[in-house]
Steps between C-alpha positions, in 0.01 A plus 500: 500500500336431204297201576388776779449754272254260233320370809391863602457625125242235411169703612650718243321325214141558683566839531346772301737628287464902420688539191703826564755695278800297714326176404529579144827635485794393283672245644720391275519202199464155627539356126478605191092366401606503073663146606159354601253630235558188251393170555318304792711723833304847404321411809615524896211257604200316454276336723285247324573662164388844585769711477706754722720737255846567507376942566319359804769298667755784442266773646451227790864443525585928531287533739636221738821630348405891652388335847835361572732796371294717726511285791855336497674843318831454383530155664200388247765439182726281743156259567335525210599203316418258852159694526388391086311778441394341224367150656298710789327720225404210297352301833286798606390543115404147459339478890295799422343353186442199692323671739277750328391212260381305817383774653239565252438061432376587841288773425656789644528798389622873531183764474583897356419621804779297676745609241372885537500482924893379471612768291317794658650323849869439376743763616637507147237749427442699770571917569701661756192500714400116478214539218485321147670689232188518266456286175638769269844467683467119577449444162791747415709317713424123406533594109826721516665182688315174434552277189144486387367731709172495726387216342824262545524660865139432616472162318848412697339655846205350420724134496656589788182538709367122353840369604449606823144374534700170387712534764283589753225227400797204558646625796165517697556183660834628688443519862728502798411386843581721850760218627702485154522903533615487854731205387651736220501820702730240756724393201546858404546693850595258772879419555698338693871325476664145709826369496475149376654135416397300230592131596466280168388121553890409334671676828322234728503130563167290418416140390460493168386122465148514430330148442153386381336488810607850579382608131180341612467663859504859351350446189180404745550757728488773220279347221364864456851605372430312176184553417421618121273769404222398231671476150409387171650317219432656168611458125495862271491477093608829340440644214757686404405842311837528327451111337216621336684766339593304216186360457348867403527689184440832464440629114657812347139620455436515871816686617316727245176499567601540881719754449214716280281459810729650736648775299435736769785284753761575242452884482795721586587822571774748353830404611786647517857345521770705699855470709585709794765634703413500864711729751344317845337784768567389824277548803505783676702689223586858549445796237883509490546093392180562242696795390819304440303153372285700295846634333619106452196454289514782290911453441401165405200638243742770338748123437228334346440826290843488352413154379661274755337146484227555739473114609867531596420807706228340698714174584777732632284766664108406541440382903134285397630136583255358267573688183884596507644167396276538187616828393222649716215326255136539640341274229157598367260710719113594503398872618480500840737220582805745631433824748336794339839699398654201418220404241401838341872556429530200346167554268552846466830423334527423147671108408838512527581824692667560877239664715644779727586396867208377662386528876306208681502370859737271414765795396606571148476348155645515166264345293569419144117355252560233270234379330124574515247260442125689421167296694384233318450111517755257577495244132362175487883359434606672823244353705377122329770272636380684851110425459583139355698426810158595724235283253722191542477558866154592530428184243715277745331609824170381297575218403699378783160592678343259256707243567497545892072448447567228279710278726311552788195412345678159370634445874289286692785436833729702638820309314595787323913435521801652687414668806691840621432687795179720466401785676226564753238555194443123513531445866112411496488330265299113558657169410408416178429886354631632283550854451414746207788647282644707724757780356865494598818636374580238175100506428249297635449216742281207622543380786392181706503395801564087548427502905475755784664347779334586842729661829662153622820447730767356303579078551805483683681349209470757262625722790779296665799728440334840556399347821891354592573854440257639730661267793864612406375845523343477806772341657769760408293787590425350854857438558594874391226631695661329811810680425307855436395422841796478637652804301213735639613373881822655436590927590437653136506183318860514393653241767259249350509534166879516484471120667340424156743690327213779382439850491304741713310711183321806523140557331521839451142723549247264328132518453247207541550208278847560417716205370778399769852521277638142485191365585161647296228570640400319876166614596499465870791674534295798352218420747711516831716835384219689430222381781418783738622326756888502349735709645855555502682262577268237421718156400387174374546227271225390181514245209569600169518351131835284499591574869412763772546861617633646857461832555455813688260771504722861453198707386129468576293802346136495649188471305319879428157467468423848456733595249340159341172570524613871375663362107269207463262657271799589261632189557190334411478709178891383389449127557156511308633649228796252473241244510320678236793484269537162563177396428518715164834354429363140534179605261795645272695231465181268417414716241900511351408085493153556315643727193742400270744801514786571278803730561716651245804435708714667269366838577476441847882465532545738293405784788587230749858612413 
């Protein structure tokens, strides 16, 4: 179910996203971010250096977090920890910066009046009657419930739109043909069913001597069976970008100077640091359970009044899974980060005071502040072991690159060392060439290619036992064949295959190109069952990998051409877009090669679970 579920969520990273007051809501803790502020794991990512903050990847992760609660309901807590939250929030964080950086290397880009035609068009802000809502209340709208307001929501829409052009620009190549959509439509709507027995080569007698001259006598007869494609032999030298880390220095006085130029990236925002009691709304509540919840929360408030230890109270009583083991702790939070009651409770309130009981869709809280931290920029001791980390990687991507020129330069063959499997970037590639540095995971690589060898049928003695094989093969599905023949003779199969000491089995309804249980898949089985001239009734015997298949024809379902011809242009429009998201899947996983990318693991798992 969940592979299922992923397969037919991925489009969800192309789509626009219209940040809403559900999308923003409080959805619990995932970890507490004080235990990531020091040292070099402040970070959730970086690609290449450039970094993706730990705020990002935990807004990412709530919404992804939101999606499933609201689809899956009170079965999402049971699957959370095999979904990882936490691993599919980081992928689409790190694919989308991928692919708006690429986007605009190839010189596309999103215009202000693409950015103002999608909002005026979006639903989101519509009337009652199906016009725009006017500025004044867009605006009103955006900036009551957006961190960062119309400027963070139209630079994000405006990223969204580029990511489609992306999308659309790579997937243009997709195309489908008219016989693999009536092939499909076959696969999904014809049927039919046959009773069947599977005769394996090891049930039936056949000479299993098979000397040279028979070797020789099929090897002739079927020289196409062993001919080669073209193929190359090639030799690869990498340079690996984590041996030239120790090779790089980076001074005290550039952390600094690096850090004074960016002083703007380490800005942040008031803060406030809170716990909660949650008392869990469930869907479709009535006033009567609100009533009675609402009660739960405040009983619990007037407890934490009387000084009861309020961590205590929240691992006994509080229903958010993410915050209750931790005495209901929320960590530090920007404005804007929680749902709109939920935050100006917890700013209106002053440091270390309980908060009355406090509504949200999620039901109600018991919130108690902290700590406050005012706006301000994050110190150079916080951050330096952080930016050091990114200069030694930026200065060993360089100089690797350095070294990849260097060596090329110097080589003059193609004898350039071990040789691994490559992939299809050098497939082209001339004997005697050698490539430039091409960028891989470790770093950067030169490779070579010692000799393309040309399409060529294989000498029969580098072939000998795949072709002794081939005879015994043969031979045992002939002989089994035989005996399928003789099992189809026979009323309904069974008085036949019980002489062999097998089974009549029973396919079940199957579609086209469905694998025959016990023996895989046997194409011209397929063929006969579903010709149009198959009926019921139909019997017969066909070879199959390791033996061969009797059977009968129970169920024949006809071809419908109109009902065809009626769902082909829908069907058209599914398969190209699963070719589409193949072909930007492929691009994707190119471009995860070509940047180095680095994962703070730890915080991953973390919301993992």
């Amino acid at each position: 179910m969940l592979n299922v579920m992923r397969d037919n969520l991925r489009h969800l990273k192309w789509v626009l996203i219209v940040v809403a007051v559900a999308m923003l809501g409080y959805l619990g803790a995932y970890f507490d971010p004080r235990a990531y502020r020091k040292g070099a794991r402040d970070w959730a990512a970086r690609i290449d250096g450039e970094t993706i903050s730990q705020e990002e990847f935990i807004q990412a992760a709530r919404q992804q977090d939101e999606f499933y609660r609201r689809l899956l309901g009170q079965g999402y807590e049971t699957m959370k920890k095999n979904l990882k939250v936490g691993s599919q929030a980081m992928q689409s964080l790190v694919d989308r910066k991928l692919v708006l950086a690429e986007a605009r290397a190839m010189g596309l880009e999103t215009t202000k009046e693409e950015v103002s035609r999608q909002i005026v068009e979006s639903p989101n802000f519509r009337d009652a009657s199906g016009a725009f809502i006017g500025k004044d209340r867009y605006t009103q709208v955006v900036e009551s419930n957006v961190d960062g307001g119309v400027v963070a929501f139209e630079r994000q829409l405006a990223d969204d739109i580029l990511a489609r052009k992306w999308t659309g620009v790579i997937g243009a190549p997709a195309s489908v043909s008219d016989a693999e959509l009536e092939s499909a439509w076959r696969e999904r709507n014809e049927h039919a069913a046959y009773d069947y027995v599977f005769v394996p080569t090891s049930a039936v007698p056949f000479d299993t001597k098979v000397d040279p001259a028979a070797v020789t006598a099929w090897y002739d007869g079927h020289k196409e069976d062993y001919r080669r494609p073209e193929s190359r032999r090639i030799k690869i030298l990498v340079v690996d970008r984590q041996a030239q880390l120790g090779k790089v220095k980076v001074s005290d006085d550039e952390v600094k100077a690096d850090y004074e130029a960016h002083a703007a990236e380490f800005q942040r925002p008031e803060q406030r640091h809170a716990r909660h009691i949650l008392f869990k709304l469930k869907p479709g509540a009535t006033d009567a359970d609100k009533k009675a919840l609402r009660a739960k929360a405040e009983a619990a408030l007037a407890r934490a009044q009387k000084g009861e230890d309020f961590a205590a109270l929240a691992r006994s009583l509080s229903e958010d899974a993410g915050s209750a083991s931790k005495g209901g702790d929320l960590g530090w939070f920007a404005r804007g980060r929680m749902v709109k009651p939920f935050d100006d409770a917890v700013f209106a309130a002053p440091v270390g005071s309980l908060t009355g009981v406090v509504d949200t869709d999620f039901g109600y809280h018991v919130i108690q502040v902290l700590e406050e931290r005012p706006a301000g920029t994050e110190t150079f001791d916080d951050v330096k072991d952080s930016i050091r980390r990114r200069l030694e990687l930026q200065h060993a991507q360089d100089a690797a690159i350095a070294e990849a020129q260097r060596l090329r330069g110097e080589i003059k063959t193609a004898d350039l060392g071990p040789s691994p499997e490559f992939s299809a970037e050098v497939a082209s590639l001339a004997a005697g060439a050698v490539t430039a540095p091409v960028g891989v995971a470790k770093g950067l690589a030169i490779v070579g290619c010692t000799d393309v060898l040309p399409p060529a049928i294989q000498p029969l003695s580098e072939v000998t036992d795949r072709v002794r094989s081939d005879v015994l093969n043969e031979r045992g599905r002939a002989a089994a064949l035989v005996a399928a023949r003789r099992i189809a003779a026979t009323p309904g199969l069974a008085p036949g295959a019980a002489s062999l000491k097998l089974e009549v089995k029973k396919s079940g309804d199957v579609n086209p190109g469905a694998a025959v249980p016990g023996a895989g898949a046997v194409p011209e089985l397929d063929r006969i069952v579903f010709a149009p001239e198959t009926t019921v009734g139909t019997t017969g015997a066909v070879a199959a990998e390791g033996g061969a298949v009797a059977f009968r024809v129970t169920r024949h379902d006809t071809f419908d051409a109109s009902k065809f011809q009626a769902e082909k242009p829908a069907l058209r429009e599914q398969i190209l877009g699963q070719r589409r998201e193949q072909l930007v899947q492929g691009v994707l996983d190119a471009l995860r090669q070509k940047h180095t990318i680095e994962i703070n693991e730890e915080m991953v798992n973390s919301i993992n679970g």
